[in-house]
N, C-alpha and C positions, 0 to 999 in steps of 0.2 A: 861190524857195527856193535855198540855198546848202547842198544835202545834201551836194554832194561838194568840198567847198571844200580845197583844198591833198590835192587826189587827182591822181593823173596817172591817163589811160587811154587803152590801145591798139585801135583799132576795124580788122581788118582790111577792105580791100577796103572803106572808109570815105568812096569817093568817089563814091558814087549811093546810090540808094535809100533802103532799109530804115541799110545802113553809115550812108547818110551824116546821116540820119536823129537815127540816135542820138548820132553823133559831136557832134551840135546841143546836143540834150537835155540831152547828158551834162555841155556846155560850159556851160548855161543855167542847170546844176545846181551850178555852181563848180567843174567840173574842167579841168586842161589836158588837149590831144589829140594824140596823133598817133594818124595813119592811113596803110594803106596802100594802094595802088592799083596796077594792075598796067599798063594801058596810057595813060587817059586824063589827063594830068598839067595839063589843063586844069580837069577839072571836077574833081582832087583841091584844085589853087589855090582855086577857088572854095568849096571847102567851108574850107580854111582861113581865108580871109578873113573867114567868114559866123562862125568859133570866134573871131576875134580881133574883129570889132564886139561880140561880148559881153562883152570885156574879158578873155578868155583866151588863155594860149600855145597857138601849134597847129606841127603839125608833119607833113608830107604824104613819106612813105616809098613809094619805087618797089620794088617788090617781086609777083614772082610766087612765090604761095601755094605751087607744086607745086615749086618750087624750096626742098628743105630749110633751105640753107646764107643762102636770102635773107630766109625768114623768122624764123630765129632772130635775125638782125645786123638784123632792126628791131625786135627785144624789145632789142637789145641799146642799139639805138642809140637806144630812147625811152629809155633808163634814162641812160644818156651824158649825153642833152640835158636831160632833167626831172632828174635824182638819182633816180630813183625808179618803181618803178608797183605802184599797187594795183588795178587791173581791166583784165581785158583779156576784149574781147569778139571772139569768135571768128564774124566777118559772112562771109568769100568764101566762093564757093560757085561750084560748075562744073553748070551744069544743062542737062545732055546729055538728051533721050529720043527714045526711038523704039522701033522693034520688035525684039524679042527676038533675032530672028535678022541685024540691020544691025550691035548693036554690037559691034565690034572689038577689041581690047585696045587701042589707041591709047583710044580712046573709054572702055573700064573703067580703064587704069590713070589719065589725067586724073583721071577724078570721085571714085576712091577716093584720090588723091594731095592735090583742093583742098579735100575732103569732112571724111576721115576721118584720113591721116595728117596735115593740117597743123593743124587744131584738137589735135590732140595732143601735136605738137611742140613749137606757141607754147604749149600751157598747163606743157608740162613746161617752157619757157623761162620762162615767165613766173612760176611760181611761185618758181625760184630766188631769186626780187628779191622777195618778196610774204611779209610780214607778217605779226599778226591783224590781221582785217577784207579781206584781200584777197579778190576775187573773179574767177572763171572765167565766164563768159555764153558761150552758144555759141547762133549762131541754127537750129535745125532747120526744121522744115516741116512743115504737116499732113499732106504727104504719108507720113511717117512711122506713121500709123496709119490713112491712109485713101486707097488710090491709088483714086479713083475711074475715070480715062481709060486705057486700053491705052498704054504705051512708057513705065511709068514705074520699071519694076522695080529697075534701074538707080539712078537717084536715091532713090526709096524707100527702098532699103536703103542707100544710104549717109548717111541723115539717120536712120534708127534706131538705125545705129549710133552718133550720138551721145549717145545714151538712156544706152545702155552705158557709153560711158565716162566718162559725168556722173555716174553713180552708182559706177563702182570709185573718180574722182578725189575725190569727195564723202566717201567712206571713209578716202581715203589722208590727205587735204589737211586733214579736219576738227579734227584736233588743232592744229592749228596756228592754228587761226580763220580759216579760209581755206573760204568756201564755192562750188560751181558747181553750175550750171544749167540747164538747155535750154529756149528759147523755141519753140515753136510756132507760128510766123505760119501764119494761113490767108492766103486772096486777100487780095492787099495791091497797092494802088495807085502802081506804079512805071513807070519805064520800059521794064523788061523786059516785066511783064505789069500795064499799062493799062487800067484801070477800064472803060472806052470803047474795048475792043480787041474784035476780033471774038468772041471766042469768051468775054466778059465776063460776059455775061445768064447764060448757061449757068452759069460756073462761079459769081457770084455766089448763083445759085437753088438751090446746093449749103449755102452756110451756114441756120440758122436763124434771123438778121436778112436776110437775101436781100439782102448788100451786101457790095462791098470793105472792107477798114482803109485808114485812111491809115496811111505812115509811121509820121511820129509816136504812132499809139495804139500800136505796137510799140516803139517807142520809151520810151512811158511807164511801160511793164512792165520795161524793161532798167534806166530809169533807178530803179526799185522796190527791184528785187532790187543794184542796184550800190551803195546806199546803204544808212545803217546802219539802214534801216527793213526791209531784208530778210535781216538778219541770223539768224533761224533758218528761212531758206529754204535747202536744200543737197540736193542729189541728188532734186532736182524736177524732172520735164517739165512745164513750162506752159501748156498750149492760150490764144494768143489768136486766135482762128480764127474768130468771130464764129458757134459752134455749127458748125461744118462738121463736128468731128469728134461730135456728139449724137447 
């Protein structure tokens, strides 16, 4: 399918995972990419490579999230390179936990910086450049409505609060045809947290298919909502969680 053909899209923190995931998807789907990454400029290369064997531009931006001034000048600078962006998915994420009384402010202002103000910032940037049919995706977490394990207070709340602000941006932005989102991944099979990781069984026996997602089934829900087939989705949180949160 060609849904997003002659779309540009920004995937932050787009070089692993879930990011790099949909950065695929999105590419498979006829859009161009850039992404950002923050250390690894290896495995960002490789994600661009894998967006241009599908016959799309890619584009690999060094950039830390918590860094105001870095995140905006690669909304700026995909807009530079493409002309243009209509979606930008809002992927990094700082996922600190532990116990209540370990974290620090070093440790809160991080996760509330890569969490909550930079998904706000790239979307207040990103909407400057953005259309009708433009879209906001921001990835949250199940744990957003369900912390099951002790030391997640922390992250918890800063993945609710993207609940919030996908519903005031969804308010603001709607006139404009301009819709956003919040995705939900449950246990998802990455390198941070591996299907086959020690404490896997456990968390998989939390959903009601008693399994991981791959990537890509996160991915296919972004790629949903980023095309003009989720065009009266707006100010929705999505559970793809495989029932974890039932």
């Amino acid at each position: 399918m060609n849904r997003l053909e002659e779309h540009v899209v920004l995937v932050t923190g787009g070089s692993r995972g879930i990011g790099a995931a949909v950065a695929l998807r999105l590419a498979e789907e006829g859009a161009d990419v850039a992404l950002t990454y923050e250390n690894n400029a290896e495995r960002a290369a490789e994600v661009v490579e894998r967006v241009k064997a599908v016959g799309r531009r890619a584009l690999a931006i060094q950039a830390d999230c918590a860094v105001p001034e870095r995140l905006t000048a690669a909304v700026e600078e995909t807009v530079e390179t493409f002309g243009r962006l209509d979606v930008l998915v809002n992927n990094a994420a700082a996922f600190l936990v532990g116990p209540l009384e370990d974290m620090g402010a070093q440790e809160i202002d991080r996760t509330l910086a890569v969490n909550i103000r930079a998904p706000f910032l790239a979307s207040q940037a990103a909407a400057r450049h953005m259309g009708q049919g433009g879209r906001i995706i921001s990835i949250g977490s199940n744990m957003a409505e369900r912390a099951v394990f002790p030391g997640l207070a922390l992250y918890s709340m800063s993945k609710t609060a993207l609940v919030g602000m996908t519903k005031g941006l969804a308010r603001e932005l709607g006139p404009r045809g301009i819709t956003v989102n919040v995705v939900h991944p449950g246990p998802t099979d990455t390198d941070a947290n591996p299907a086959d990781g020690p404490n896997a069984a456990a968390i998989a026996g939390f959903t009601a298919l008693g399994r991981y997602a791959g990537a890509a089934e996160i991915a296919a829900t972004v790629a949903h909502l980023a095309s003009s087939d989720g065009a009266y989705i707006t100010g929705a949180a999505i559970n793809v969680d495989g029932g974890f949160t039932a």
